[in-house]
C-alpha positions as CSV (number, residue, x, y, z in Angstrom):
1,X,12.3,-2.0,8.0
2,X,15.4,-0.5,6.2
3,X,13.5,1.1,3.4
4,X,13.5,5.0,3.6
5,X,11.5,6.6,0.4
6,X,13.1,9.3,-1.3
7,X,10.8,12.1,-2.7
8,X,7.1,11.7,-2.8
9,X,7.6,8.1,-2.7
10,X,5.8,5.9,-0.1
11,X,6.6,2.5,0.8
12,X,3.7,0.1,1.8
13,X,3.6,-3.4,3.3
14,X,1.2,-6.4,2.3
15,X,-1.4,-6.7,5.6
16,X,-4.3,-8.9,6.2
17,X,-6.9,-6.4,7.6
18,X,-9.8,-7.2,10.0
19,X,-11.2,-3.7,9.0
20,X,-14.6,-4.5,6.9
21,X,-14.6,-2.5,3.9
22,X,-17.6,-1.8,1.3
23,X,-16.0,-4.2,-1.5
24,X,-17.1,-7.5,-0.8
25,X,-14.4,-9.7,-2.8
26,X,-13.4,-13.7,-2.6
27,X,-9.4,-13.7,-1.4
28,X,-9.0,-15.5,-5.0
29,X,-10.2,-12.7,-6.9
30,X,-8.5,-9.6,-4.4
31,X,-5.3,-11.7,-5.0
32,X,-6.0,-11.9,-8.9
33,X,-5.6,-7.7,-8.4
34,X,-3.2,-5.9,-6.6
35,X,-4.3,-2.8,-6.3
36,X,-7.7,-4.1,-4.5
37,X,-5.7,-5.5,-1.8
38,X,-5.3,-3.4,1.2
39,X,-1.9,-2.3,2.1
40,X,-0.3,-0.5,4.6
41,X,1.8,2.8,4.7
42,X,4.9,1.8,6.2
43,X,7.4,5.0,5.5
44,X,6.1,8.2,3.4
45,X,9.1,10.2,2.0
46,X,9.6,13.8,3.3
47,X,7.5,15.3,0.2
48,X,4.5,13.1,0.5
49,X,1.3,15.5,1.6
50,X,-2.1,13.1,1.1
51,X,-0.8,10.1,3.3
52,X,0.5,9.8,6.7
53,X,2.2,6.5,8.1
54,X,-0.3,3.7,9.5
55,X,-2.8,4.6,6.7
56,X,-4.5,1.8,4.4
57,X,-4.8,2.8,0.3
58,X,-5.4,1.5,-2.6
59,X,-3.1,1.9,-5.4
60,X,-2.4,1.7,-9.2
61,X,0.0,-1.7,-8.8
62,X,0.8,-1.5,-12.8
63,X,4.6,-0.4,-12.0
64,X,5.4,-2.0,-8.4
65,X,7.2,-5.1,-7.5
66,X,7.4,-6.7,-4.3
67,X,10.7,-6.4,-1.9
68,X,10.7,-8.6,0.4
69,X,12.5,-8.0,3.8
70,X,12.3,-11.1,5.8
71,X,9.0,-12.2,6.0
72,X,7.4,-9.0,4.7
73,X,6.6,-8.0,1.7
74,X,6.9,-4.0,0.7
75,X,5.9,-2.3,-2.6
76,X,7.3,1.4,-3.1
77,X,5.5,3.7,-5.1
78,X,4.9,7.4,-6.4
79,X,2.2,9.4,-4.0
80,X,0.7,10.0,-7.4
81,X,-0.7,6.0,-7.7
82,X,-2.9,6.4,-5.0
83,X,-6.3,5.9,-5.9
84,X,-7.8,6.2,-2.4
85,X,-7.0,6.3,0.9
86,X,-9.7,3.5,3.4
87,X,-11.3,6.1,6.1
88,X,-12.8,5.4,9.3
């Protein structure tokens, strides 16, 4: 990846999960709403305190587009959009 946040900024990557979570969801509607889909903390910037890399949120996806980078897909946001963070 050759994405390196600035800031509090956080960049996260599109994942299919095997981890169960409580919201039980078809794929059709979890695609019809970003922010329910789980994603991926692939590089935090250096200000970022409430995530750490390898973590799985949930964020507010009104303001992100996609960048793709080869087959992946990334999304960089603020720390501030997100809503939660999935916990053991």
């Amino acid at each position: 990846m050759r994405l390196i946040p600035t800031g509090s900024n956080v960049v996260v990557a599109k994942t299919k999960s095997s981890k169960k979570t409580p919201l039980i969801l078809s794929e059709a509607v979890e695609d019809s709403i970003p922010a329910l889909k789980r994603w991926k903390v692939a590089a935090i910037g250096p200000e970022c305190k409430a995530v750490k890399l390898d973590d799985f949120i949930v964020f507010n996806a009104a303001n992100a587009g996609e960048i793709p980078d080869g087959d992946q897909k990334y999304v960089i946001i603020q720390e501030k959009d997100i809503l939660a963070v999935y916990s053991e």
